[in-house]
N, CA, C and O of each residue as an XYZ file, in Angstrom:
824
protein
N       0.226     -1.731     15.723
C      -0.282     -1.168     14.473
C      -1.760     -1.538     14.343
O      -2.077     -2.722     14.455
N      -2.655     -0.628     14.122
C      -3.811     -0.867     14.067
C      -4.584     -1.258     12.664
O      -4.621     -0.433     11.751
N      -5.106     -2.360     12.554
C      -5.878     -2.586     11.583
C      -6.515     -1.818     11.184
O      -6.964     -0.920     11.896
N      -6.833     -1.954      9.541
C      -7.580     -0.871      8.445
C      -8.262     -1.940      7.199
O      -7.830     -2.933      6.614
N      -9.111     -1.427      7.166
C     -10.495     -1.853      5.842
C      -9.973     -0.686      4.491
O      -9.608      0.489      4.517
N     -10.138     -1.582      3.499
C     -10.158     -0.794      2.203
C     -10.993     -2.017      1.424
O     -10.842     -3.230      1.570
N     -12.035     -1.217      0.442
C     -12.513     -1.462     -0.378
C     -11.878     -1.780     -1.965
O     -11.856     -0.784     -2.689
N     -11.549     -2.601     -2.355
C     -10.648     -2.573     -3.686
C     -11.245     -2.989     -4.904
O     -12.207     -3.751     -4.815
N     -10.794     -2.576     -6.200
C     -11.656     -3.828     -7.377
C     -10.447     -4.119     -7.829
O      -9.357     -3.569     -7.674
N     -11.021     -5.703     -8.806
C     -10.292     -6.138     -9.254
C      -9.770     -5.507    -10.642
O     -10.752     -5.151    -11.294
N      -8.481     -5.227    -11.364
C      -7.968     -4.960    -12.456
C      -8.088     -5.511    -13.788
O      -7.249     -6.401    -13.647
N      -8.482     -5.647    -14.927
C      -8.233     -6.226    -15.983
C      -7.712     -6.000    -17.130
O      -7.751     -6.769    -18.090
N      -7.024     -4.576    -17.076
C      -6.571     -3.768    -17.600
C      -5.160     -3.693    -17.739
O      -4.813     -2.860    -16.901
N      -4.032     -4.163    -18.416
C      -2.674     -4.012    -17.550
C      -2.400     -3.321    -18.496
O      -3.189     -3.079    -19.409
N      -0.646     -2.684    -18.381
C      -0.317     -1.804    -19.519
C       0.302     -0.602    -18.913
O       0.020     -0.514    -17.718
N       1.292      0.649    -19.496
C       1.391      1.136    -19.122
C       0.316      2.494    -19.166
O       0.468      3.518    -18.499
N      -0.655      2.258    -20.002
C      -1.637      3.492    -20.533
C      -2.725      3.115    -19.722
O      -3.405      4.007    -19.215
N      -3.043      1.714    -19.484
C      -3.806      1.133    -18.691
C      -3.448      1.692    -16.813
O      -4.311      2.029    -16.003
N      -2.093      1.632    -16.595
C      -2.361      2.033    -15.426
C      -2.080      3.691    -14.878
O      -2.049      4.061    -13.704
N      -1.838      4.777    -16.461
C      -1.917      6.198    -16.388
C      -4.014      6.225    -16.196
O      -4.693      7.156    -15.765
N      -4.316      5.359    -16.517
C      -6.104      5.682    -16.566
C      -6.467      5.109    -15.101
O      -7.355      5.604    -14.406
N      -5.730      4.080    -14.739
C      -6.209      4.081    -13.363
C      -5.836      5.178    -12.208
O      -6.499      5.288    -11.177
N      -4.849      5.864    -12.472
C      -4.161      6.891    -11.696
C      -4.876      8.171    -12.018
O      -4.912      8.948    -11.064
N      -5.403      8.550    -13.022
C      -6.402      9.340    -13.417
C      -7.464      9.465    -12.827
O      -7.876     10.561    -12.446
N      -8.333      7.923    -12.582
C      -9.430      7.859    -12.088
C      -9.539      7.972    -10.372
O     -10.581      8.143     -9.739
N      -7.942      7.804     -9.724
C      -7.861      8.678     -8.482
C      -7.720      7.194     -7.737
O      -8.201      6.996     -6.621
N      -6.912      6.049     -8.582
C      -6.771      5.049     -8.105
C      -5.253      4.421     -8.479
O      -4.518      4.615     -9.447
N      -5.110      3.547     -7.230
C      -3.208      3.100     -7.581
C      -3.564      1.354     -8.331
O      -4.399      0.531     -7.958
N      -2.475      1.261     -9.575
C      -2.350      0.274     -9.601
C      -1.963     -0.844     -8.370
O      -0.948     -0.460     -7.789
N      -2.418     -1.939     -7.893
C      -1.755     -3.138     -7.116
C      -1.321     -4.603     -7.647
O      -1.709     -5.130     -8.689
N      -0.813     -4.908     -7.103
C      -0.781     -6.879     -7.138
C      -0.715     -7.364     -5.484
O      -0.229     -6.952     -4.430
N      -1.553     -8.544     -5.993
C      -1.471     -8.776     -4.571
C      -0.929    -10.283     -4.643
O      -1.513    -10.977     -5.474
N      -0.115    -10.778     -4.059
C       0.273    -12.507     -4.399
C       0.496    -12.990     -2.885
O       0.027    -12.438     -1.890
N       1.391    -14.249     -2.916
C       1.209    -14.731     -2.028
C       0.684    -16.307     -1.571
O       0.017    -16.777     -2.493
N       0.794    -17.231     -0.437
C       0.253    -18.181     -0.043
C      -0.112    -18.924     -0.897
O      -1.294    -19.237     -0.748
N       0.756    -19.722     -2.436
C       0.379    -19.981     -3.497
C      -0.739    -19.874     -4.785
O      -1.074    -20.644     -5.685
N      -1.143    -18.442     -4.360
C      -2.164    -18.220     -4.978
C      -1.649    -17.542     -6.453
O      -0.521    -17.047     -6.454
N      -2.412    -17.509     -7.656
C      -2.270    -16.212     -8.769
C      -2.193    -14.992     -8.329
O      -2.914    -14.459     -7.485
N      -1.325    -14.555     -8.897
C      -1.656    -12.805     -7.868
C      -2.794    -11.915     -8.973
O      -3.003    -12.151    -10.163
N      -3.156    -11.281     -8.456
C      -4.405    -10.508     -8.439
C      -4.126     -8.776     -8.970
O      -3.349     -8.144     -8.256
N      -4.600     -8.206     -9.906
C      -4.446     -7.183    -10.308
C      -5.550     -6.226     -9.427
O      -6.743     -6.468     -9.610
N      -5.223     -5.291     -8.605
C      -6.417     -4.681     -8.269
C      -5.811     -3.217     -8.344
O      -4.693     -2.775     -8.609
N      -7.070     -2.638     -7.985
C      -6.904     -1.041     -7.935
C      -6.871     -0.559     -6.490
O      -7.793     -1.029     -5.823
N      -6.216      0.090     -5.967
C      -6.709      0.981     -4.370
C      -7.365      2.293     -5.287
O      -7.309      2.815     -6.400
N      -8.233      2.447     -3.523
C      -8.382      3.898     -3.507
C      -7.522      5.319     -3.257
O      -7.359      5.607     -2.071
N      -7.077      6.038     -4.037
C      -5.421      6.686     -3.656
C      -5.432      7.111     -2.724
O      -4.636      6.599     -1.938
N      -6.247      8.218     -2.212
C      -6.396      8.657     -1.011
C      -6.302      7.729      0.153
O      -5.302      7.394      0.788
N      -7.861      7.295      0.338
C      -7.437      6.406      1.404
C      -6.213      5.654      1.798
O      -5.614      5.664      2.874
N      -5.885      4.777      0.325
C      -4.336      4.552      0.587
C      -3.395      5.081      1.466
O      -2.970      4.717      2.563
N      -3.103      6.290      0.524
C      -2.063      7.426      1.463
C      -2.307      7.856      2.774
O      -1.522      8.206      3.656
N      -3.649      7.763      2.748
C      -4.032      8.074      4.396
C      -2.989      6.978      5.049
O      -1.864      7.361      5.372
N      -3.428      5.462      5.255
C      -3.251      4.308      5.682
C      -1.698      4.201      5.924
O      -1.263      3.786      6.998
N      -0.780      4.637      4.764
C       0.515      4.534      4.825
C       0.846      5.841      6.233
O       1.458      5.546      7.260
N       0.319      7.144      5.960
C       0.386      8.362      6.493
C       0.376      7.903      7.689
O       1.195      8.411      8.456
N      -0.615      6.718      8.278
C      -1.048      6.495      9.771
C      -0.586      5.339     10.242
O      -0.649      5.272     11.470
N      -0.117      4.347      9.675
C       0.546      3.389     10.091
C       1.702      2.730      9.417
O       2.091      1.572      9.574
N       2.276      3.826      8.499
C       3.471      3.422      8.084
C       3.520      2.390      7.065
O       2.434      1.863      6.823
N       4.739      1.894      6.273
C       5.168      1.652      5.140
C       4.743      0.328      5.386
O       4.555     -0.410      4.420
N       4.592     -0.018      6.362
C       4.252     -1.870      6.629
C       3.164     -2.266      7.076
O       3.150     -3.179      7.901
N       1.821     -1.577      6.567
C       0.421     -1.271      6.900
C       0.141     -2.520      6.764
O       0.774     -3.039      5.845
N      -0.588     -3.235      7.341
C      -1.612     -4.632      7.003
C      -3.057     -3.823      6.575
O      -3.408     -2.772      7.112
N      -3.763     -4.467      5.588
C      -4.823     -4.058      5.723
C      -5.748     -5.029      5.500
O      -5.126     -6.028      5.139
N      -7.052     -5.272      5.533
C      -8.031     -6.076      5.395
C      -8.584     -5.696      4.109
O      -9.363     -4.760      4.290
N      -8.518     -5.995      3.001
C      -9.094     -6.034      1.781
C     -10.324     -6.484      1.532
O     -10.615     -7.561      2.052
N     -11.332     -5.809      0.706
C     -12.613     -6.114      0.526
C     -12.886     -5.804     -0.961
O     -13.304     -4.769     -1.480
N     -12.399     -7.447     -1.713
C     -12.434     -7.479     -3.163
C     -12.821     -8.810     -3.427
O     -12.572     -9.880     -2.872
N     -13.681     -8.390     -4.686
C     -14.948     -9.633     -5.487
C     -15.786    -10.369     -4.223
O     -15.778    -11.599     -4.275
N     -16.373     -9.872     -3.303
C     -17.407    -10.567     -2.090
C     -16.162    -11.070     -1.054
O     -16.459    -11.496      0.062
N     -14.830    -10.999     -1.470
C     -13.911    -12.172     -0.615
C     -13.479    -11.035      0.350
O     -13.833     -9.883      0.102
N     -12.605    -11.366      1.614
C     -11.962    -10.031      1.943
C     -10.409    -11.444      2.312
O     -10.585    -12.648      2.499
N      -9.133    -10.742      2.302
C      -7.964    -10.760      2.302
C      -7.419    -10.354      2.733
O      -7.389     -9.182      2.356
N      -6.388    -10.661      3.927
C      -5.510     -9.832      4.835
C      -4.148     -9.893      4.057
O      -3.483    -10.887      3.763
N      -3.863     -8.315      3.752
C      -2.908     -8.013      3.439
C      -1.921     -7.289      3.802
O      -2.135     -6.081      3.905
N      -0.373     -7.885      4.140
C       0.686     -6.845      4.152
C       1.443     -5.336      2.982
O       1.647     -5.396      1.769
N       1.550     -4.826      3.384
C       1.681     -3.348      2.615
C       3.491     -3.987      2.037
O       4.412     -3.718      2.808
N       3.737     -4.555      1.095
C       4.988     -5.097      0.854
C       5.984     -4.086      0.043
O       7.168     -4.015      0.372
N       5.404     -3.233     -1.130
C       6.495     -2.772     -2.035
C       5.375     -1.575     -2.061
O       4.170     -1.819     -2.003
N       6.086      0.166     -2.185
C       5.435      1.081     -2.292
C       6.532      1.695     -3.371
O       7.710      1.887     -3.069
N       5.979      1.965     -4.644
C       6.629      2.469     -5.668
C       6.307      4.060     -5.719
O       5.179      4.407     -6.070
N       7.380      5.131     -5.337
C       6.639      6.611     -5.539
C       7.373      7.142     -6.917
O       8.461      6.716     -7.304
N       6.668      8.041     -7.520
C       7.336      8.379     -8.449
C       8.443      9.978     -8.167
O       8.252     11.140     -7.811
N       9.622      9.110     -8.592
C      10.877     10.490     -8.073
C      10.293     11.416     -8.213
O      10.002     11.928     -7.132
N       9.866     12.051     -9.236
C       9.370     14.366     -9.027
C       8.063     14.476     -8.385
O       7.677     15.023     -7.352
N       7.455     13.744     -9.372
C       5.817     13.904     -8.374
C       5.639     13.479     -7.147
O       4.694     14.045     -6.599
N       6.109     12.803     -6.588
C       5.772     12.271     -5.266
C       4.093     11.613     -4.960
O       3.335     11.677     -3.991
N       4.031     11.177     -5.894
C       2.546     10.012     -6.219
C       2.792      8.795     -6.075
O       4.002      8.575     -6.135
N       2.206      7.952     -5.918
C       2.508      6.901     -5.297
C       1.873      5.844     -6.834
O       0.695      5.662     -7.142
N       3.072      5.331     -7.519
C       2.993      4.800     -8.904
C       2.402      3.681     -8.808
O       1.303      3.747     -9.359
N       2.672      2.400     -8.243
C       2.672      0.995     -8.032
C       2.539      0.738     -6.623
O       2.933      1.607     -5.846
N       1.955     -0.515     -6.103
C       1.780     -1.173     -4.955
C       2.210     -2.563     -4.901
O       1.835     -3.029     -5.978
N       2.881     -3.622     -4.136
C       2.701     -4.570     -4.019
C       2.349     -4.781     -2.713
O       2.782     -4.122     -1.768
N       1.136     -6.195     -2.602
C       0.892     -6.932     -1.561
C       0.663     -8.070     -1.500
O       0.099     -8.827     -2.290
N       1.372     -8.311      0.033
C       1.863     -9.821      0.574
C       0.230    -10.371      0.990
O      -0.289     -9.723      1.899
N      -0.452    -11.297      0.506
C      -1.356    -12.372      1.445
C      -0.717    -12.869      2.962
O       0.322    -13.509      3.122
N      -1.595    -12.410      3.955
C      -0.934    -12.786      5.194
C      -2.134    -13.523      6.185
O      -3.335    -13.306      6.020
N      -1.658    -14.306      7.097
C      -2.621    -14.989      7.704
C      -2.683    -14.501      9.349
O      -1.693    -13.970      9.852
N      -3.917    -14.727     10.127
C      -3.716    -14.242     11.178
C      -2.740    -15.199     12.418
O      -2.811    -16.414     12.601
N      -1.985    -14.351     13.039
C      -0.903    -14.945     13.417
C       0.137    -15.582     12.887
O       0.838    -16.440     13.421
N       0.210    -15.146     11.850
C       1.480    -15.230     10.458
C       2.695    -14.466     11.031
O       2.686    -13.328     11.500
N       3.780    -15.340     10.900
C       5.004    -14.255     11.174
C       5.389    -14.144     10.022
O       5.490    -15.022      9.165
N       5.792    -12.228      9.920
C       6.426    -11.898      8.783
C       7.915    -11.508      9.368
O       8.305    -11.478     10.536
N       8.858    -11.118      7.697
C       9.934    -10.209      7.697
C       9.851     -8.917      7.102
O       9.642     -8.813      5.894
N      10.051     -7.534      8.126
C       9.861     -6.644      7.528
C      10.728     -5.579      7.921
O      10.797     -5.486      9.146
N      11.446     -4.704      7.263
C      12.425     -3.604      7.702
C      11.474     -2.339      8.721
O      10.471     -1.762      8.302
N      12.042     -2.147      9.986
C      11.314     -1.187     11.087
C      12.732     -0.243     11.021
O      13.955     -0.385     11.052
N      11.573      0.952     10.895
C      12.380      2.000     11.006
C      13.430      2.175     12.134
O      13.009      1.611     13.145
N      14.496      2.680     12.310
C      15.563      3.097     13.652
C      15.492      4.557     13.714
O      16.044      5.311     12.914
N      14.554      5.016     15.026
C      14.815      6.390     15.562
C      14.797      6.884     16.712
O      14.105      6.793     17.727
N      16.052      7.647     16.226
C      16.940      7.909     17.544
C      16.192      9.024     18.477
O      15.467      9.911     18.028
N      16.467      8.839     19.713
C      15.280      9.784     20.724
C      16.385     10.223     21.709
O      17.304      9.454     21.991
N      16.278     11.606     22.288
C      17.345     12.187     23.510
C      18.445     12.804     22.720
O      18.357     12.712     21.496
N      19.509     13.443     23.257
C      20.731     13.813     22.982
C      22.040     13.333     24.218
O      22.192     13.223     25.435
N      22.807     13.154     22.891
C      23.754     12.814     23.024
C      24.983     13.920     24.183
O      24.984     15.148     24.279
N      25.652     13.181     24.709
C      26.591     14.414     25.537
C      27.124     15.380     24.869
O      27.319     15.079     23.692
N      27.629     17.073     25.343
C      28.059     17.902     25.118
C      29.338     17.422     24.259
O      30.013     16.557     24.817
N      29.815     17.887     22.872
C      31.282     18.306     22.182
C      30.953     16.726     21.710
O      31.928     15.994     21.883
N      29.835     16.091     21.177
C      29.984     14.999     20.396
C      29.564     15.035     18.914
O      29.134     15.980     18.253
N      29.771     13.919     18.613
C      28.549     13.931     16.889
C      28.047     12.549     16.832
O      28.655     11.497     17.032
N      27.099     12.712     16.592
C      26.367     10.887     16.525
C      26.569     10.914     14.982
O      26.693     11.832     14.171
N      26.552      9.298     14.867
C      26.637      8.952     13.989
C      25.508      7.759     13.377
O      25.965      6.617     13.425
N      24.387      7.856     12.927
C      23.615      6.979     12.480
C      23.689      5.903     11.450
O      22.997      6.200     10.477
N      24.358      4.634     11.322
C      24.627      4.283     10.611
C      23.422      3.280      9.868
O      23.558      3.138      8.652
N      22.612      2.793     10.324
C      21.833      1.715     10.164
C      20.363      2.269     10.234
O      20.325      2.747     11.369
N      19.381      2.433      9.776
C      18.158      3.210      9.809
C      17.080      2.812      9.484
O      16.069      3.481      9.268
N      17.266      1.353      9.411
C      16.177      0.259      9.490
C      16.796     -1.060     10.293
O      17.983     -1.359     10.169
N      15.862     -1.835     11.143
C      15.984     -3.461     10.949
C      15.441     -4.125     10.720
O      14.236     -3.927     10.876
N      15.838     -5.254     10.247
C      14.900     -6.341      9.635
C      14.189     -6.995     11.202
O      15.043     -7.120     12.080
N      13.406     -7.220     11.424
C      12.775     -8.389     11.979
C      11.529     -9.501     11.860
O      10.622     -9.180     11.093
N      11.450    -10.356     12.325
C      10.616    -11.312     12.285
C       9.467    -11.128     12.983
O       9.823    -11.225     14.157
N       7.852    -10.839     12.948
C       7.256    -10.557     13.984
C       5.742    -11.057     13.278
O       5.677    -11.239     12.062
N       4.803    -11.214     13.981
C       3.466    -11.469     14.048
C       3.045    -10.108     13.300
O       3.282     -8.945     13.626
N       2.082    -10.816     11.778
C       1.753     -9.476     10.578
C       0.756     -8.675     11.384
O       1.046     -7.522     11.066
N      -0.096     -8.615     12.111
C      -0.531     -7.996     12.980
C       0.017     -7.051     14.004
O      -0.715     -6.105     14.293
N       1.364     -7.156     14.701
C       1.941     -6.721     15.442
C       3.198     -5.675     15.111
O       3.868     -5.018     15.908
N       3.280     -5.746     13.735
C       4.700     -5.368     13.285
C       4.446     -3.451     14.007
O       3.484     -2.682     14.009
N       5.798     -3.368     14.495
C       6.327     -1.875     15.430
C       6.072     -0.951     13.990
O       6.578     -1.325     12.932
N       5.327      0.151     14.066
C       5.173      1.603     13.265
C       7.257      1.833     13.107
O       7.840      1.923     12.027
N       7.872      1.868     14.352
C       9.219      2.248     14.592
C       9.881      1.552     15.804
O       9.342      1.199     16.853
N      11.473      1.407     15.334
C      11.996      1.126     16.738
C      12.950      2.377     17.350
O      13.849      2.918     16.707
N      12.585      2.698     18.643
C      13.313      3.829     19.577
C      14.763      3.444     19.872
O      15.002      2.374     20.432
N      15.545      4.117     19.584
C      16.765      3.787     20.706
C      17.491      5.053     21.342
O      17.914      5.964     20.631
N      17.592      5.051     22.546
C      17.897      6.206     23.240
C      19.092      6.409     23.267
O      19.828      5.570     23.787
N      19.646      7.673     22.666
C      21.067      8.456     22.795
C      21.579      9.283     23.960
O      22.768      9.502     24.188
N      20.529      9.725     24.683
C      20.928     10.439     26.277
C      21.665     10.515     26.553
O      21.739      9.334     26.891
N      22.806     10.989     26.888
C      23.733     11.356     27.422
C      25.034     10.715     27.158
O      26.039     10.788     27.865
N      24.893     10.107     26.103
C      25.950      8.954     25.744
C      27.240      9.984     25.466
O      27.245     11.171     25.139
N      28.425      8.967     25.751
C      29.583      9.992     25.696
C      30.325      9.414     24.457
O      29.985      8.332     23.978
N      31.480     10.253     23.881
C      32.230      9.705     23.057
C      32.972      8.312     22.845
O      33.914      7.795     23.446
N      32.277      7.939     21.873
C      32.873      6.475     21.669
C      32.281      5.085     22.465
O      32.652      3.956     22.787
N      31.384      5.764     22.530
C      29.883      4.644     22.847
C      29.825      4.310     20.863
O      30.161      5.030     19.924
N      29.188      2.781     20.916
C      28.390      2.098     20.096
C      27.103      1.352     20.483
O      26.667      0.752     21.465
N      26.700      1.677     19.238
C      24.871      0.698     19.846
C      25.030     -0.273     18.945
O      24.910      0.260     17.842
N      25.303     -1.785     18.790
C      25.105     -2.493     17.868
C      23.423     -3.073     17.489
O      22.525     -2.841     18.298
N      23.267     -3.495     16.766
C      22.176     -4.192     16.490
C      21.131     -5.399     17.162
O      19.997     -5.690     16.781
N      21.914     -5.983     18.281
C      21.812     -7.042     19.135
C      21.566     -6.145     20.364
O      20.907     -6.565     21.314
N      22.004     -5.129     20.346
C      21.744     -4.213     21.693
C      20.335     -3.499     21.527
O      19.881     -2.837     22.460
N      19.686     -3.632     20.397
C      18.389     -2.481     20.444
C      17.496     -3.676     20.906
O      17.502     -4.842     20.512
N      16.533     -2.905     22.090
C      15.205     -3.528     22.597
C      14.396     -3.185     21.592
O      14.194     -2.065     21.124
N      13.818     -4.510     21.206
C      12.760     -4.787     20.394
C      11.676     -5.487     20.986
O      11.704     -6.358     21.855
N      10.293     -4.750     20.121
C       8.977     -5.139     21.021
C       8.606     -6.191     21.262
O       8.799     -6.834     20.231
N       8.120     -6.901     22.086
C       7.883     -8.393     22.487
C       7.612     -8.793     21.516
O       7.142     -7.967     20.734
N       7.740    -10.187     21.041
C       7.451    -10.999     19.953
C       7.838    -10.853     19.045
O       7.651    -11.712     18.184
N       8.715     -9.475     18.708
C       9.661     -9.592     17.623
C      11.314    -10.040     17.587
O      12.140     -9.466     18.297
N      11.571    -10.845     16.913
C      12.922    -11.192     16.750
C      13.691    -10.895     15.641
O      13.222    -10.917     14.504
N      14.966    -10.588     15.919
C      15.883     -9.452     14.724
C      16.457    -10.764     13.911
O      16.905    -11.892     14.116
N      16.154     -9.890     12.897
C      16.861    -10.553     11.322
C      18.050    -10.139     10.776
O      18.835    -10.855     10.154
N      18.192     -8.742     11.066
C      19.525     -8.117     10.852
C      20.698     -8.711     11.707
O      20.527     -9.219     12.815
N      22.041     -8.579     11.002
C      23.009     -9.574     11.962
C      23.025     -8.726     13.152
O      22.674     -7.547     13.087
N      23.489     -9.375     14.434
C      23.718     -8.549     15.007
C      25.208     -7.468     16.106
O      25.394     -6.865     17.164
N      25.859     -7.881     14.844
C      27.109     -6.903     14.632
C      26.946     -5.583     14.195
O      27.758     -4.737     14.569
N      25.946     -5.259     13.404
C      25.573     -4.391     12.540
C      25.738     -3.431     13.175
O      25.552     -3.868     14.310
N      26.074     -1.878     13.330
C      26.399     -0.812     13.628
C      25.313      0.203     13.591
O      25.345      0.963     12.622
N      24.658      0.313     14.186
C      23.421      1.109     14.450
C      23.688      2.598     14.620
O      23.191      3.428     13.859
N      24.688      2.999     15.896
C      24.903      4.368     16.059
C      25.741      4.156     16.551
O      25.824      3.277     17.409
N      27.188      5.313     15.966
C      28.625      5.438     16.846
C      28.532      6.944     17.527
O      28.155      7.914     16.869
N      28.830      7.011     18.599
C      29.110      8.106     19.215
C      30.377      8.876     19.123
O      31.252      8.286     19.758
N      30.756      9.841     18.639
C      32.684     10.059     18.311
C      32.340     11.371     18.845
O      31.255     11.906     19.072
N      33.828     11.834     19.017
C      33.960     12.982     19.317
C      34.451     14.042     18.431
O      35.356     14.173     17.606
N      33.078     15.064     19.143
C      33.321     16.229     17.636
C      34.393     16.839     17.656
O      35.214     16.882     18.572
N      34.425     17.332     16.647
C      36.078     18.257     16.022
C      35.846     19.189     16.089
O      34.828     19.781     15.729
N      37.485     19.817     16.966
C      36.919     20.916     17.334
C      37.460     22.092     16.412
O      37.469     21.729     15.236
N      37.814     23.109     16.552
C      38.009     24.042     15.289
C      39.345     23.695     14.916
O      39.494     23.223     13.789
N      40.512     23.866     15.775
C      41.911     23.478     15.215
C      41.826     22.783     14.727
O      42.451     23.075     13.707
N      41.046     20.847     14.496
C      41.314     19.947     13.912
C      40.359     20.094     12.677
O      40.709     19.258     11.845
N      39.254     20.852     12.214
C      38.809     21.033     11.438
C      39.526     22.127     10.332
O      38.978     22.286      9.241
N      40.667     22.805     10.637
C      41.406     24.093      9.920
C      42.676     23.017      9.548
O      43.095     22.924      8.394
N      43.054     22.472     10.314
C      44.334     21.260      9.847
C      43.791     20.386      8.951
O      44.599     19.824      8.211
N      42.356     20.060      8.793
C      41.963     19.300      7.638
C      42.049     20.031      6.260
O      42.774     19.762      5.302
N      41.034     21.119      6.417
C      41.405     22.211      5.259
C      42.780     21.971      4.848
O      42.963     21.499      3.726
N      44.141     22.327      5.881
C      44.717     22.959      5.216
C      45.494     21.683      4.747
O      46.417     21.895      3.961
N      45.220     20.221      5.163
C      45.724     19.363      4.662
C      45.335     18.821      3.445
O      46.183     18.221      2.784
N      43.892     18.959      2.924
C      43.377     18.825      1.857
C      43.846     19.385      0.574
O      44.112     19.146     -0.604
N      43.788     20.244      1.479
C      44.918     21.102     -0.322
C      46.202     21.828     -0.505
O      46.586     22.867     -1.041
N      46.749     20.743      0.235
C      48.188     20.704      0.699
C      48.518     20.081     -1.030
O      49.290     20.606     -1.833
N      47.991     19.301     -1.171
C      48.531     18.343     -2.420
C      47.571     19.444     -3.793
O      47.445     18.882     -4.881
N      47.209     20.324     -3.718
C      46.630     20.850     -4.788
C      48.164     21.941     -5.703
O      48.950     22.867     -5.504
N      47.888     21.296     -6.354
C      48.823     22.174     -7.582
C      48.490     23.187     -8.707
O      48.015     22.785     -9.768
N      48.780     24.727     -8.441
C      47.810     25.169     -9.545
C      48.871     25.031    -11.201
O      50.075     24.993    -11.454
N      47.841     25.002    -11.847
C      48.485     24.785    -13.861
C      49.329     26.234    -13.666
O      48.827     27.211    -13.111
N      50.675     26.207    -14.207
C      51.438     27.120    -14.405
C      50.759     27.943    -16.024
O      50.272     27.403    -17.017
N      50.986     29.334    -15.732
C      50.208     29.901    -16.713
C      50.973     29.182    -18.486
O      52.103     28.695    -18.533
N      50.302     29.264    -19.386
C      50.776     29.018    -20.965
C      51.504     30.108    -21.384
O      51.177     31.292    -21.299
N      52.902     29.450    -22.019
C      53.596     30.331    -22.703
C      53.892     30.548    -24.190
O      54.676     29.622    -24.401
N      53.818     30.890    -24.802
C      53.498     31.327    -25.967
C      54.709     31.135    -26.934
O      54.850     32.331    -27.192
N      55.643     30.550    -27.629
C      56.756     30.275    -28.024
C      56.964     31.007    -29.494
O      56.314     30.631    -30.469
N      57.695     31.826    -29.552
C      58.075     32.240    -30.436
C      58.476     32.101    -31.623
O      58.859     33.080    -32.263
């Protein structure tokens, strides 16, 4: 993951009207805490922001350049707002160089699976432990040709040097089963509403 510069100011403003005027002015509310420090109210730049997430993902480090100081920061909590899809709130982690963090890496699946199957994705992040500098954009795991009733557990995915998994590793990543084929999909139907009873019409009593 490649390092990124942002320019930030500090906040003094809190509130919820306070941070509709920072979002106005084309800036995200933040906090930044951490390494026993006060945490810090600042503003990003939105754009750039979104760029940063856009290009290196939800677990961006960035180098901060606020009040003369600059601050290496992990990209920790991204708040979007459900309809708009704006990006409401920020939190960030203080991180040091050669700091190991914990952070959820995406799981995506690459290749196909053998003919008359269905994968099954169960797990779509893992946690791991890794150098805040180094943390994986994503982790790959290859489905190729896998046949029915293959499993990938969690202990089985190659992860990038220097990272070590946090997630247990029982955890169920991807099951391979075998797809259904039309007869067993028409016996479900017709077993489903095998037990359906319709209301006998109302009779009217004299």
């Amino acid at each position: 993951m490649s390092e990124v510069r942002l320019s930030v100011e500090p906040r003094t403003e809190f509130g919820k009207g306070a941070a509709r005027r920072t979002r106005r002015a084309g800036k995200i509310p933040a906090v930044l805490y951490g390494h026993g420090s006060d945490p810090r109210h600042l503003s990003l730049p939105a754009l750039e922001f979104a760029r940063v997430v856009r290009e290196n993902g939800s677990n961006a480090v960035i180098t901060l350049d606020v009040d003369s100081s600059v601050e290496l920061a992990l990209t920790k909590t991204i708040v979007v707002h459900p309809l708009k899809n704006y990006i409401e709130h920020v939190d960030l982690l203080v991180v040091k160089r050669g700091e190991k963090v914990t952070v959820d890496v995406p799981v995506v699946l690459t290749g196909e699976a053998a003919p008359g199957t269905l994968v099954q994705h169960d797990l779509d992040a893992l946690q791991v432990e890794v150098e805040a500098l180094h943390i994986p954009e994503q982790v790959e795991v290859s489905i190729e040709g896998l046949t029915a009733g293959t499993q990938i557990l969690a202990s089985q995915v190659e992860l990038p040097q220097g990272a070590e998994l946090v997630t247990e590793g029982d955890h169920l990543v991807v099951a391979v089963n075998e797809a259904p084929n039309e007869a067993a999909m028409e016996s479900q139907v017709d077993a489903e509403g095998a037990g359906v009873v319709e209301d006998e019409p109302e009779t009217t009593e004299e």
